[in-house]
C-alpha positions in Angstrom: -25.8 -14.2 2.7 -24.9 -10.8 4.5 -21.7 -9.1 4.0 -19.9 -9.1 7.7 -19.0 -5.4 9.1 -16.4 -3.8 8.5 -14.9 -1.0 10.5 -12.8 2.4 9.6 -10.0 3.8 12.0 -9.1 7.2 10.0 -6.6 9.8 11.7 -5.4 12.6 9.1 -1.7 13.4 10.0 -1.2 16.7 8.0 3.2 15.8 8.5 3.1 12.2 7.1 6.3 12.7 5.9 8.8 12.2 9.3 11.8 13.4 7.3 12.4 15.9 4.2 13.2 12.8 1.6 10.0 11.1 2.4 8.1 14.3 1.6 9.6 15.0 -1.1 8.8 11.5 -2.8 5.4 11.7 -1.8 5.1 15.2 -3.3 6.4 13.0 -6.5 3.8 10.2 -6.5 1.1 12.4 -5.7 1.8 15.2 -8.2 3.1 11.9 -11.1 -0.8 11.2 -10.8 -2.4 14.2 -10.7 -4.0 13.9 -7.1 -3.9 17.3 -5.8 -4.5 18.4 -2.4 -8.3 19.0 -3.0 -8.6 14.9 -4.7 -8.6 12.1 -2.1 -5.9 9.7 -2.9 -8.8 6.7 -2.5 -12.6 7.1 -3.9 -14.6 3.9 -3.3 -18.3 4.5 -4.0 -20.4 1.4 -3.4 -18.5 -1.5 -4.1 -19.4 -5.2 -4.3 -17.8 -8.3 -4.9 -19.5 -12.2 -4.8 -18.4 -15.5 -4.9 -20.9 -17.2 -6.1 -23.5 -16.8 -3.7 -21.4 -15.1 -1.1 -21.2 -11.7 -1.4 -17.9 -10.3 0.6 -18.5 -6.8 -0.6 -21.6 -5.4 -0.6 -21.9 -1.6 -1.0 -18.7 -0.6 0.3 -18.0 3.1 0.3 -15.3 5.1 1.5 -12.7 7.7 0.8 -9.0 8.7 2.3 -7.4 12.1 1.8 -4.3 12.4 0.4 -2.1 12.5 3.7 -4.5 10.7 5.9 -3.5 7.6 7.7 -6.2 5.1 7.1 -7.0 1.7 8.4 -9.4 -0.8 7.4 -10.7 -3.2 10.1 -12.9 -6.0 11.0 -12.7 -9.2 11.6 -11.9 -12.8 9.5 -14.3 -13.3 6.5 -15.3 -9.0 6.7 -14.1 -8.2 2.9 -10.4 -6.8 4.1 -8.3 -8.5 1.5 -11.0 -8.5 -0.9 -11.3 -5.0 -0.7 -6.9 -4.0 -0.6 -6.9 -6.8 -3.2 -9.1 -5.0 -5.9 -7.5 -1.2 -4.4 -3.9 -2.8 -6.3 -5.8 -4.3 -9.3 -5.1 -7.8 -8.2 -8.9 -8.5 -8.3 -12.1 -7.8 -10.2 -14.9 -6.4 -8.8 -18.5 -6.7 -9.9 -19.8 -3.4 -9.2 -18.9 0.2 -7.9 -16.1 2.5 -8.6 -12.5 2.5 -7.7 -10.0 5.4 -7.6 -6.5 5.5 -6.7 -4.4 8.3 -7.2 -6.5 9.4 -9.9 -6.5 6.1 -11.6 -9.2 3.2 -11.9 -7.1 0.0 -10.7 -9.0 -2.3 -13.3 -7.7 -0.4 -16.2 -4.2 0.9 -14.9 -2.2 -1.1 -12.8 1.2 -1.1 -13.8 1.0 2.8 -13.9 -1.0 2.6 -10.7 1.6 -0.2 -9.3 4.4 2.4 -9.5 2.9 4.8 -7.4 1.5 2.6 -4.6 3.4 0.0 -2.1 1.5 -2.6 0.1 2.9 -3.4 2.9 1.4 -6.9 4.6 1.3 -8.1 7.6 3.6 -11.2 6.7 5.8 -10.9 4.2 8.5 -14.4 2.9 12.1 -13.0 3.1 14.7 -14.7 2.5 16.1 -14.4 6.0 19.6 -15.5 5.3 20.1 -12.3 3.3 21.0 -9.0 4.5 18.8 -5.9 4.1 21.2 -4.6 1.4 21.3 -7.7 -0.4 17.5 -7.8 -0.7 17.2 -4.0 -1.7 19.8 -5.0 -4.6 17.9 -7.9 -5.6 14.5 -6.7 -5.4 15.4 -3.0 -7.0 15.3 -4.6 -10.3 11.9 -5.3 -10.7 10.6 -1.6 -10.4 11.1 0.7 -13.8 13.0 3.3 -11.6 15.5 1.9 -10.0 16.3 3.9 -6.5 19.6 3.8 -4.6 19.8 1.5 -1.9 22.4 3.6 0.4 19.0 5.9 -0.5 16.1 3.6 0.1 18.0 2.1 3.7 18.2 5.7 4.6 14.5 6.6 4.0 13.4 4.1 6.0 15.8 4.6 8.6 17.6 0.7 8.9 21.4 2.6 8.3 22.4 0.1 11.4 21.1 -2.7 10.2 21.9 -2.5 6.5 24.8 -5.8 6.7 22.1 -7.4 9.0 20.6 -10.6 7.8 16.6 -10.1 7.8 16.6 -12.8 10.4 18.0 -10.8 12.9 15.5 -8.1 12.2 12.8 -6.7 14.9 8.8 -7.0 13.2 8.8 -3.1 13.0 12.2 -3.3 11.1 10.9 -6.2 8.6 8.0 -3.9 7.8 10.5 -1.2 7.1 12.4 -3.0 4.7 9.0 -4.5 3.1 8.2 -0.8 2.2 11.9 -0.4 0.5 11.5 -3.4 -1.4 
């Protein structure tokens, strides 16, 4: 059975960073992994993955520069999740190579996990908490904690911080899913 196709949006946005904090963490993360400026943050060189007799990857190959705003499209049953799935080290593939940030996500996660958020297009919060309860709560679980007067800043929800997550827009929820 035939892979379905899969499309690339790519747009390179040489300021990522829309404020001098996020900059400077991403100078952090990049530099932490030894991705310089001439290494793409994401090398994927023919990968494949099957399910039996489906294949939902099949010679997959891409790469995204450190800085660049990518986007991988296509529609239901195209390899999407497959493919972000085995980028975190959440899956196995069967063949090709993987880098991110310098690092093969099969052999590395947890180093690799503290570099690299996911941000989905759902995401289960507990709604009846506000955004600085869930920042408190969820801190715990990363090896460096950050402040949450910090991480509420960064991603620019100051007004909203006593706010359940109920009463937060879809933009704002995805905000707080990249603090947490």
């Amino acid at each position: 059975m035939r892979a379905p196709a899969v499309a690339v949006d790519r747009r390179h946005h040489p300021g990522v960073a829309h404020n001098e904090s996020l900059g400077e963490q991403f100078e952090q993360a990049t530099s932490a992994s030894s991705v310089s400026a001439a290494m793409n943050a994401i090398e994927v060189t023919d990968l494949r993955k099957s399910y039996g007799e489906f294949e939902a990857l099949r010679g997959v190959s891409f790469s995204v520069a450190v800085g660049e705003l990518f986007c991988l499209l296509g529609p239901n049953g195209a390899g999407k999740t497959t493919t972000t799935e085995i980028l975190e080290g959440y899956r196995s593939r069967n063949a090709g190579s993987v880098s991110v940030l310098g690092l093969d996500p099969a052999h590395g996660p947890r180093q690799l996990r503290e570099h690299v958020g996911i941000v989905l297009q759902s995401c289960g919060l507990q709604d009846d908490l506000t955004v600085t309860e869930l920042l408190t709560m969820y801190r715990r679980y990363h090896l460096r904690e950050r402040n949450v007067d910090e991480l509420i800043e960064l991603v620019e929800l100051g007004e909203k911080r006593d706010a359940p997550a109920r009463e937060l827009s879809g933009g704002q929820r995805r905000r707080l899913d990249l603090a947490l």
